[in-house]
Backbone as JSON, one array per atom type, in Angstrom:
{
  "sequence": "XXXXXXXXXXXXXXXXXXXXXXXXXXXXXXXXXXXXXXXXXXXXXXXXXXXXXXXXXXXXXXXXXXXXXXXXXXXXXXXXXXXXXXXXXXXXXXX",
  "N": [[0.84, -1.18, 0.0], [0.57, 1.95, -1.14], [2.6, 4.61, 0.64], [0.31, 7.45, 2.57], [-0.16, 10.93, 1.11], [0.18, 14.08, 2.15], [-1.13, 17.5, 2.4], [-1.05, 19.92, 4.47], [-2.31, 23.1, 6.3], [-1.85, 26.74, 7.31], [-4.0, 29.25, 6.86], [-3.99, 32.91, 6.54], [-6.76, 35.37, 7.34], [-6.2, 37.1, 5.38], [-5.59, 35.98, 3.32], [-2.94, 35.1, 3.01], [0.29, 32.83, 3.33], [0.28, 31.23, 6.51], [1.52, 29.2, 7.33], [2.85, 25.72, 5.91], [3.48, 23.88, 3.36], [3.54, 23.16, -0.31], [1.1, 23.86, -1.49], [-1.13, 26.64, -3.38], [-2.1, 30.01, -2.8], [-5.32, 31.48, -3.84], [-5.96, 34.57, -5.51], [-9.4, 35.8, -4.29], [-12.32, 37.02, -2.52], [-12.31, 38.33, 0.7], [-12.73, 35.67, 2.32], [-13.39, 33.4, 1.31], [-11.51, 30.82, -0.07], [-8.86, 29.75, -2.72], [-7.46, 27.3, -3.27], [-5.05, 25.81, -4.26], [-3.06, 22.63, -5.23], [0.34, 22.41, -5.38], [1.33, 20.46, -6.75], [-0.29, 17.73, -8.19], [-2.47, 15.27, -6.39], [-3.07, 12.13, -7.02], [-6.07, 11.3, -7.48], [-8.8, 13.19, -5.97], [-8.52, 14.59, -2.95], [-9.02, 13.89, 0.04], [-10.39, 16.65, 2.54], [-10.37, 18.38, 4.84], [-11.12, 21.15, 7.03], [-10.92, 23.98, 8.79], [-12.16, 27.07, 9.99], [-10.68, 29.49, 11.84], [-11.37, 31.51, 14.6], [-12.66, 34.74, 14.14], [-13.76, 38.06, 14.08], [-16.22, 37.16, 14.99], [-17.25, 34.53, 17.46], [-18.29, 32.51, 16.11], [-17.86, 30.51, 13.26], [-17.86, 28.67, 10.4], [-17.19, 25.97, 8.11], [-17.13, 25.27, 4.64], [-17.11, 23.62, 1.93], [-16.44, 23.68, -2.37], [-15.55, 22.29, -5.64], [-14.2, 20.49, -5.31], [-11.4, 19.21, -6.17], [-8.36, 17.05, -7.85], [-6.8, 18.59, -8.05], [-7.12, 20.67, -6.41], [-9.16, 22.75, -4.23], [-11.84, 24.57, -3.65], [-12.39, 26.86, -0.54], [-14.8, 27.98, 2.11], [-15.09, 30.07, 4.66], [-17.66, 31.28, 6.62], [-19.84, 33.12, 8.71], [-21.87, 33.12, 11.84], [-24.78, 33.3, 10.66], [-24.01, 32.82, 7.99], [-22.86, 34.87, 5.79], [-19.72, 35.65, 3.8], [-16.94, 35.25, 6.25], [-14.43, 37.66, 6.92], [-12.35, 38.08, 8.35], [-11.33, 35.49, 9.42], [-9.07, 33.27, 10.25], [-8.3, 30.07, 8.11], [-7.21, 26.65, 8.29], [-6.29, 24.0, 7.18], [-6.06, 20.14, 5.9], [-5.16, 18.22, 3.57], [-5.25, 15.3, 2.18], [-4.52, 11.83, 0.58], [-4.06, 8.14, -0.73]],
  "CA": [[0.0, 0.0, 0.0], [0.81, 3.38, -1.22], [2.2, 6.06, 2.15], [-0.29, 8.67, 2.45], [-0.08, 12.08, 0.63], [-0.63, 15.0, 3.38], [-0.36, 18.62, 2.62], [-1.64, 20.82, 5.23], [-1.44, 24.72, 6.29], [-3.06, 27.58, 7.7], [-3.83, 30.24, 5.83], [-4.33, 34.25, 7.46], [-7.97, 36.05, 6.7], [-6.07, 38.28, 4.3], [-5.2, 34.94, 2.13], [-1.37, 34.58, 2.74], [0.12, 31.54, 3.55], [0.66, 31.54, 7.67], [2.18, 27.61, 7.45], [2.19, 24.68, 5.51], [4.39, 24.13, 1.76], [2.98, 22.19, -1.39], [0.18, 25.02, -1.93], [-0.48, 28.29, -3.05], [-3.99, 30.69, -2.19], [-5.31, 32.46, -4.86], [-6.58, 35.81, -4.97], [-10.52, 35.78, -4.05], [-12.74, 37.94, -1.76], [-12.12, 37.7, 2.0], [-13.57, 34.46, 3.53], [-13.08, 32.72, 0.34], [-10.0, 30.38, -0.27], [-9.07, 28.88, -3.55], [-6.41, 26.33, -2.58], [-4.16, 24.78, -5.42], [-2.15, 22.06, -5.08], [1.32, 22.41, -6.26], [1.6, 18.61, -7.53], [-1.96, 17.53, -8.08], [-3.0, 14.47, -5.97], [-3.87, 11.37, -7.97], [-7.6, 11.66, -7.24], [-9.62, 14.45, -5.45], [-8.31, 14.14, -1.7], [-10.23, 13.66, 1.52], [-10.03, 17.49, 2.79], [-10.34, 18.62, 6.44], [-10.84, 22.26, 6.93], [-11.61, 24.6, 9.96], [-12.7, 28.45, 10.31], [-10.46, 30.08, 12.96], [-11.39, 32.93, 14.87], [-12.53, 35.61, 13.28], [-14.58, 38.7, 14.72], [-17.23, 36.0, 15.86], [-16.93, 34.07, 18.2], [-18.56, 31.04, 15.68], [-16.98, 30.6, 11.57], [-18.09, 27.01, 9.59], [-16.23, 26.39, 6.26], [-18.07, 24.54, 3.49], [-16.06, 23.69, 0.77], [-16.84, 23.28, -3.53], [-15.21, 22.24, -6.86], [-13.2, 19.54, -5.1], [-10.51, 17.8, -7.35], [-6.97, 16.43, -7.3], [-5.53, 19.97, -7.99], [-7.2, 21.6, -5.58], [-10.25, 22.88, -3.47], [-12.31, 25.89, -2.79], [-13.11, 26.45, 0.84], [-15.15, 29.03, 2.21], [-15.44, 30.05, 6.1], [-19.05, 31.84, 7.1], [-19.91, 33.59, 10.21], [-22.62, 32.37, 11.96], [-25.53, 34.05, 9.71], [-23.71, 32.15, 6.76], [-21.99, 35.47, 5.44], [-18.54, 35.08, 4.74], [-16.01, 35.79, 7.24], [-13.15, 38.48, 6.14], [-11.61, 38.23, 9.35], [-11.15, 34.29, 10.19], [-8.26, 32.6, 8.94], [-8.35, 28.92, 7.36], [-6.28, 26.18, 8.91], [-6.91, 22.6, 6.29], [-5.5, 18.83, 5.63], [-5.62, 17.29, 2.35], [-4.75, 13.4, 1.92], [-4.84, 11.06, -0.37], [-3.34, 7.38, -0.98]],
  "C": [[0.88, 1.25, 0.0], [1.15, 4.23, 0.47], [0.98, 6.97, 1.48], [0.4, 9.84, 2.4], [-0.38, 13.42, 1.41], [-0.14, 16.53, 2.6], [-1.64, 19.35, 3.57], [-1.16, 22.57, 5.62], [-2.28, 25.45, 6.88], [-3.01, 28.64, 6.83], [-4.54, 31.59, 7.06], [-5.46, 34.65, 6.6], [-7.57, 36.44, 5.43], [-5.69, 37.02, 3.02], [-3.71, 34.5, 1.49], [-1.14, 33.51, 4.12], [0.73, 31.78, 5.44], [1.64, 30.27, 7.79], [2.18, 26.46, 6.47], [3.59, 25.04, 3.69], [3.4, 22.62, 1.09], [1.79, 22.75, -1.44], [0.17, 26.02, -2.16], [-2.15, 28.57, -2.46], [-4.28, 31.47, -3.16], [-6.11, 33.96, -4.24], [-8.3, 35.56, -5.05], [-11.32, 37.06, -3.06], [-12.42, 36.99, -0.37], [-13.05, 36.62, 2.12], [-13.99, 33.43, 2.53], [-11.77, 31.98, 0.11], [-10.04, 29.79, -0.98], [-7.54, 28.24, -3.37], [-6.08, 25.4, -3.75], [-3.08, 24.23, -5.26], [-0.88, 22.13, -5.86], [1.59, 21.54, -7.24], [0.12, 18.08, -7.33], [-1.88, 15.83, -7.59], [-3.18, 13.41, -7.34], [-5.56, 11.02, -8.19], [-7.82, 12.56, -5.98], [-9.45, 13.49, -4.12], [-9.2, 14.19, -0.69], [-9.65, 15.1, 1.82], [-11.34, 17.99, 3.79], [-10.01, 20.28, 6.56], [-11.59, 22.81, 7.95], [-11.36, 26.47, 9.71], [-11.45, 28.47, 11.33], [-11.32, 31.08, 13.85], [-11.47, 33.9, 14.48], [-12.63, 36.93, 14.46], [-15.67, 38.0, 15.37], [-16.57, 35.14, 16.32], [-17.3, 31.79, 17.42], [-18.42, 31.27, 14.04], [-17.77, 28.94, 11.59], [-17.75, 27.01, 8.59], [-17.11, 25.0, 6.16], [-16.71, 24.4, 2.43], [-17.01, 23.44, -1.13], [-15.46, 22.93, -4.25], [-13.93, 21.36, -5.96], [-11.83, 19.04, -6.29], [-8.62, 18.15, -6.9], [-6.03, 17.4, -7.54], [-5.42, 20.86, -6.75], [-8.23, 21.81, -4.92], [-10.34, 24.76, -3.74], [-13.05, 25.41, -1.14], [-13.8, 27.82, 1.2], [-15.55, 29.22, 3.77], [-16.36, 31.54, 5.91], [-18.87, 32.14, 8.4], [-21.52, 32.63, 10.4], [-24.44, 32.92, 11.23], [-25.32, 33.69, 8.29], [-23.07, 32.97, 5.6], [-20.5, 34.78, 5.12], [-17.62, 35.95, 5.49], [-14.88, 36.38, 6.95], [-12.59, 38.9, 6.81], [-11.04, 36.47, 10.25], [-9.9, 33.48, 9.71], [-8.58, 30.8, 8.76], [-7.15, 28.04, 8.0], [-7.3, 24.13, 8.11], [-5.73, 21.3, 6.29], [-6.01, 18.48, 4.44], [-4.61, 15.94, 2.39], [-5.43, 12.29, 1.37], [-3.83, 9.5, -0.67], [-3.41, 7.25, -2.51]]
}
């Protein structure tokens, strides 16, 4: 069996990278993250993603357009806005 493939990271509200290598962040509106893998996965990875702290005290990230390059994620306040103060902190992995 294949090791598992991990890249993980946090990312800051403003959409630069706080941690993490083997991604970049593209440019989007706050509380939006479009997350591209440097080396694309061999299929669309299992991906693990949390809201920080924003101005509220409660953030929930949703994610779309999955695939083995990359992800969008998006962290909401609790009203389902999004959040242009929370930063992004994710896992992607894949065998």
């Amino acid at each position: 069996m294949a090791a598992p493939r991990i890249i993980r990271g946090v990312v800051n509200a403003d959409g630069t990278i706080a941690s993490g290598v083997g991604f970049t962040v593209g440019p989007t509106p706050a509380g939006h993250f479009v997350i591209a893998f440097s080396s694309a996965f061999p299929a669309a990875p299992v991906v693990i993603a949390t809201g920080g702290k924003g101005a509220t005290d409660h953030t929930f990230t949703n994610y779309d357009s999955l695939a083995a390059t990359g992800v969008d994620v998006y962290v909401k306040n609790s009203l389902g806005a999004l959040d242009s103060t929370a930063p992004l902190a994710f896992v992607a992995m894949a065998v």
